[in-house]
C-alpha positions in Angstrom: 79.1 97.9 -50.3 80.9 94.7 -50.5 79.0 91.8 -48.7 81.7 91.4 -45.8 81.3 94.8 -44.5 77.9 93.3 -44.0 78.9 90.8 -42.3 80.9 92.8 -39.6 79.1 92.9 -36.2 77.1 96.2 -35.5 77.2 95.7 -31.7 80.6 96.2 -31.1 80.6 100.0 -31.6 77.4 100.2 -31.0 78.1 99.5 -26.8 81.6 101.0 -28.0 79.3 104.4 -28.1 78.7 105.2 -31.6 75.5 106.8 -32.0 72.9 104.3 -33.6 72.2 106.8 -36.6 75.8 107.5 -37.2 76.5 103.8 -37.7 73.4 103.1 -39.9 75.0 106.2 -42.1 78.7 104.3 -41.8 77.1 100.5 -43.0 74.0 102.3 -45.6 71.1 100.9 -43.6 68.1 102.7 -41.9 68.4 103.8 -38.5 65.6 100.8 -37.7 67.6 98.3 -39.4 70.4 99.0 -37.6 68.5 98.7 -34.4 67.1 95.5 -35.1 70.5 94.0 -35.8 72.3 95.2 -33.1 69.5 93.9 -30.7 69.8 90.5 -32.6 73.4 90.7 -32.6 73.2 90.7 -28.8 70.7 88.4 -28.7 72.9 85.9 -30.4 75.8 86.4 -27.9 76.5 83.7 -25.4 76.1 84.1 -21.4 78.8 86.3 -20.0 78.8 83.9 -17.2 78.5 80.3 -19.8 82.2 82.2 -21.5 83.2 82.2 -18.2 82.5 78.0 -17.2 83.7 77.2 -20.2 86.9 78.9 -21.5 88.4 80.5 -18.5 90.7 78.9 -15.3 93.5 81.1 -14.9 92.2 83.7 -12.3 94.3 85.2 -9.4 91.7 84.9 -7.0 91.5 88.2 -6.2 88.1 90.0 -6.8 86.8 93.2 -6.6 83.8 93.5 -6.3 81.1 96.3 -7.2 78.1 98.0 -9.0 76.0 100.4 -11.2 72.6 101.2 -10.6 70.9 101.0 -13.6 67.5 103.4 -14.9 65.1 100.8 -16.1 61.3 101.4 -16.6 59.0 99.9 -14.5 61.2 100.4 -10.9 60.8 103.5 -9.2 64.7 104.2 -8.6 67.8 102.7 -10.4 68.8 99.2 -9.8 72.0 98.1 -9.3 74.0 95.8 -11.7 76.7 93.8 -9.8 79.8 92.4 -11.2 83.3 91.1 -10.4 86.8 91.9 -11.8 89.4 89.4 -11.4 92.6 91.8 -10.2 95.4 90.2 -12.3 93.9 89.3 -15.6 91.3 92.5 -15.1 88.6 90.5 -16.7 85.0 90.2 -16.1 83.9 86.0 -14.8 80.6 87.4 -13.7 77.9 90.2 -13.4 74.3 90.0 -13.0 71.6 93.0 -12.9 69.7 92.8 -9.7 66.0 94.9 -8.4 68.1 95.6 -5.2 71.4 95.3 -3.9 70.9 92.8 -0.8 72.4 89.7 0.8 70.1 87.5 -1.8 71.8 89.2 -5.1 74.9 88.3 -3.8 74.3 84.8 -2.9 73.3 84.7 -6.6 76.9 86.3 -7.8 78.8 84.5 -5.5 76.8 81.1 -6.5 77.4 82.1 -9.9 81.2 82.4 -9.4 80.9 78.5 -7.2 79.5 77.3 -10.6 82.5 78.4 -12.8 84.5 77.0 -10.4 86.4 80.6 -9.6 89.5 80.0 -6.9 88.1 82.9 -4.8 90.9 83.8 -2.4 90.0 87.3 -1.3 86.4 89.6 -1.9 87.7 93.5 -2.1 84.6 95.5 -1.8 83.4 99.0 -0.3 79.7 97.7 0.4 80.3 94.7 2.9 77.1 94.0 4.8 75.1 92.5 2.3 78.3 91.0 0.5 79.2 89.5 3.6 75.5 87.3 3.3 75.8 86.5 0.2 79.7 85.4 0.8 79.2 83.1 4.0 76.7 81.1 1.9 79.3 79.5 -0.7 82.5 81.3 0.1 82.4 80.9 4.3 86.1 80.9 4.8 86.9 84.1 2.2 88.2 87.2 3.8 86.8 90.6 2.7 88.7 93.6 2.4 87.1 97.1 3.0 88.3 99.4 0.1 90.3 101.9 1.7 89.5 104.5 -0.5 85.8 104.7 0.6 86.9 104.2 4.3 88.7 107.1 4.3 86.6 109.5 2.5 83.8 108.9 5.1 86.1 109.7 7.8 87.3 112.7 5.6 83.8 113.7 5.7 82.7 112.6 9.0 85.4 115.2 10.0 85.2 118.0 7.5 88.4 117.7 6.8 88.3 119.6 3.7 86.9 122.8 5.2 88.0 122.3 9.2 91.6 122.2 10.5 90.2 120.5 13.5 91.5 117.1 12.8 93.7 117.7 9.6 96.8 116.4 11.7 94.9 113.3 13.0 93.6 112.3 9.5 97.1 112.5 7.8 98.7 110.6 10.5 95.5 108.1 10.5 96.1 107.8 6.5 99.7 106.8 7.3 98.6 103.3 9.0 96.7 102.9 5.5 99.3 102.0 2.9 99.8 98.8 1.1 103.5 98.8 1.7 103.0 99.3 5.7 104.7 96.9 7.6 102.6 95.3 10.6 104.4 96.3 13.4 104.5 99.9 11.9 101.1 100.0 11.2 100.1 99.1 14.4 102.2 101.5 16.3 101.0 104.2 14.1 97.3 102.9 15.4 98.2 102.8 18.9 100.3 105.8 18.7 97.1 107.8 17.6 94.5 106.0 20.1 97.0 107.1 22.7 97.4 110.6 21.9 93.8 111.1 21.2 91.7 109.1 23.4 89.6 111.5 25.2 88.4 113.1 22.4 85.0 110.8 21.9 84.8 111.8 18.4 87.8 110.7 17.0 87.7 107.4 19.8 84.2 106.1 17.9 86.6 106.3 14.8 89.8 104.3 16.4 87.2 102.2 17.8 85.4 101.3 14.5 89.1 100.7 13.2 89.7 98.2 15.4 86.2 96.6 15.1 87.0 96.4 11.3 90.5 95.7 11.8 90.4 92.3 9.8 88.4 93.5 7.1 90.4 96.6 6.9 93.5 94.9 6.9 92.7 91.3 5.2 95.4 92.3 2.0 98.2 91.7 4.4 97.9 88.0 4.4 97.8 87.0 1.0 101.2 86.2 -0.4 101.2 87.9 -3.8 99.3 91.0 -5.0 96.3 92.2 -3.4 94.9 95.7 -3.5 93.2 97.7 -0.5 91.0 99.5 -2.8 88.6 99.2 -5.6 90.0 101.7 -7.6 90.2 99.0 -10.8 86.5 98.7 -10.6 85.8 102.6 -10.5 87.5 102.6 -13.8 85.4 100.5 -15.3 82.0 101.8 -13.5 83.0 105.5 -15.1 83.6 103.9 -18.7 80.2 102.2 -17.9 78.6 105.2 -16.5 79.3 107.4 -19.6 77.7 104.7 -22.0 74.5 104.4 -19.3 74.5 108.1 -19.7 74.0 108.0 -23.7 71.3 105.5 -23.6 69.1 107.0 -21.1 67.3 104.1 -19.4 66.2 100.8 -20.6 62.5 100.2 -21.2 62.8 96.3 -19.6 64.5 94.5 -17.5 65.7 92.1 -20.0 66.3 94.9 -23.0 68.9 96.1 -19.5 70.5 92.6 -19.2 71.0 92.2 -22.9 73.2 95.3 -23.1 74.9 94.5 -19.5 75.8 91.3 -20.9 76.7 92.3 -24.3 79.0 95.7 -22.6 80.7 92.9 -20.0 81.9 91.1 -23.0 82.7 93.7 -25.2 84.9 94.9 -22.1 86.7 91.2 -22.0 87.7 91.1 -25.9 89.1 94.8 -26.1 92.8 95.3 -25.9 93.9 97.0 -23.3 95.9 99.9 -24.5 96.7 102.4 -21.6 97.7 100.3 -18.7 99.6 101.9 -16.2 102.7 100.2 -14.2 102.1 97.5 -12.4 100.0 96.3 -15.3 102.1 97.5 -18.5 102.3 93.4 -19.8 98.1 93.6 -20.2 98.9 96.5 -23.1 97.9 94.9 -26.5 95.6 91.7 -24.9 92.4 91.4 -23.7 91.4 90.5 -20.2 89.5 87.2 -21.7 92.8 86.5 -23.2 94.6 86.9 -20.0 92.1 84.2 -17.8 91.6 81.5 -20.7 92.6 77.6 -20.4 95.6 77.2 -22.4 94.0 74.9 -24.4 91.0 77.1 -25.3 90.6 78.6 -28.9 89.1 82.2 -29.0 85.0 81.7 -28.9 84.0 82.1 -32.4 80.3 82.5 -31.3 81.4 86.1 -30.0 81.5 87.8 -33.1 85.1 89.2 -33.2 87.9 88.3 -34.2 90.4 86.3 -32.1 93.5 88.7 -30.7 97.0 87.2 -30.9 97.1 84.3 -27.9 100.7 84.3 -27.1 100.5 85.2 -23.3 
């Protein structure tokens, strides 16, 4: 074995998914060895957040914000980890692992985000109660917008839509105020139009009702100029890459053995080409997200451990 395929990083298929024991086979090591390197390997990598302050300023603005709860020994259920993806680079500024999912967690991302000095414009979530804490505290002026995905499946199942005809025709005309090319006017016919024709049915009133208590949040993707999404379908993506690794490794046996592989998977996701993106984000095939958010004047991190993409953006 010559001495640079020593020298090549064991942690980047490692949180790729290659078994441990496979990859001590590949590199001619003991399945301990190669343990103990790839935990010192990730040891050795940098703050996701610290690449974030220090090489990254080009950000849309747009965030999308959500979790994975996380088996780790010592807490009686899963904990969540919280992170952010920027919506037009797709990369990662910040994520942080968490022993609940409440307003104080998200101060904590959100002051993480104030520190790197992230031009937040917009918070696209699903879970807004305890986002919306953690927001007013650094962010007081930012509008949230409800994933519409998740909206509408709870009415879908607050209705039983799937099994009862009952309200089929009031959910497909309710999904047509819902789309992201929906003019105003139109969409608020559509919304009267339907509280008209169905107000004295309670059941489906508490639902108009809650539509119009939301309204802002609902809706909050209509006032930015350029491209916002309604959903937080981008981040689901990632979660179900992330879930299938989680589901390989079992549990973590500390808190900080959990953070070191968070931290090391967040990066790993920020220097991998992209390779299957779909239209409207075709241009991101062949970089990496990290590429996509750096200064212009930044060189690739060398500290990271692989090797630098071509920059031309």
């Amino acid at each position: 074995m010559n001495h640079k395929q020593k020298q090549e990083p064991l942690w980047v298929p490692w949180v790729d998914g290659l078994p441990l024991r496979k990859l001590a086979d590949q590199r001619g090591i003991s399945h301990a060895t190669a343990m103990r390197r790839v935990r010192r390997e990730m040891d050795s990598l940098p703050d996701n957040t610290w690449i974030t302050k220090n090489f990254c300023n080009r950000w849309s603005g747009r965030l999308v914000v959500d979790g994975k709860y996380v088996k780790v020994k010592g807490y009686e259920k899963k904990i969540p980890f919280i992170y952010a993806i920027d919506y037009l680079t797709h990369d990662i500024p910040v994520g942080l692992l968490a022993p609940s999912e409440n307003g104080e967690s998200f101060r904590k991302l959100f002051r993480l985000l104030k520190t790197c000095h992230y031009p937040l414009q917009i918070v696209i979530a699903d879970q807004v109660t305890s986002l919306k804490q953690g927001l007013k505290q650094h962010y007081p002026t930012v509008p949230i917008q409800m994933c519409h995905t998740h909206y509408l499946e709870n009415i879908r199942q607050q209705l039983s839509i799937r099994t009862d005809e009952t309200y089929r025709r009031f959910f497909f005309r309710l999904s047509g105020a819902f789309g992201l090319d929906v003019p105003y006017r139109r969409r608020n016919e559509i919304l009267w139009g339907i509280h008209h024709r169905y107000k004295d049915d309670p059941i489906l009133n508490t639902i108009i009702l809650d539509i119009h208590m939301n309204y802002d949040n609902l809706f909050a993707f209509t006032y930015r100029k350029n491209k916002c999404p309604n959903s937080t379908n981008l981040i689901e993506c990632y979660n179900s890459h992330l879930q299938g690794r989680l589901k390989t490794i079992k549990g973590f046996q500390t808190f900080k053995s959990a953070e070191r592989f968070l931290n090391a998977w967040m990066i790993r996701r920020r220097t991998k080409p992209f390779t299957d993106c779909a239209h409207p984000f075709k241009h991101l095939n062949g970089k990496t997200s990290l590429q996509m958010s750096m200064k212009k004047q930044a060189t690739w991190p060398s500290i990271l451990g692989v090797q630098a993409p071509n920059m031309k953006r």
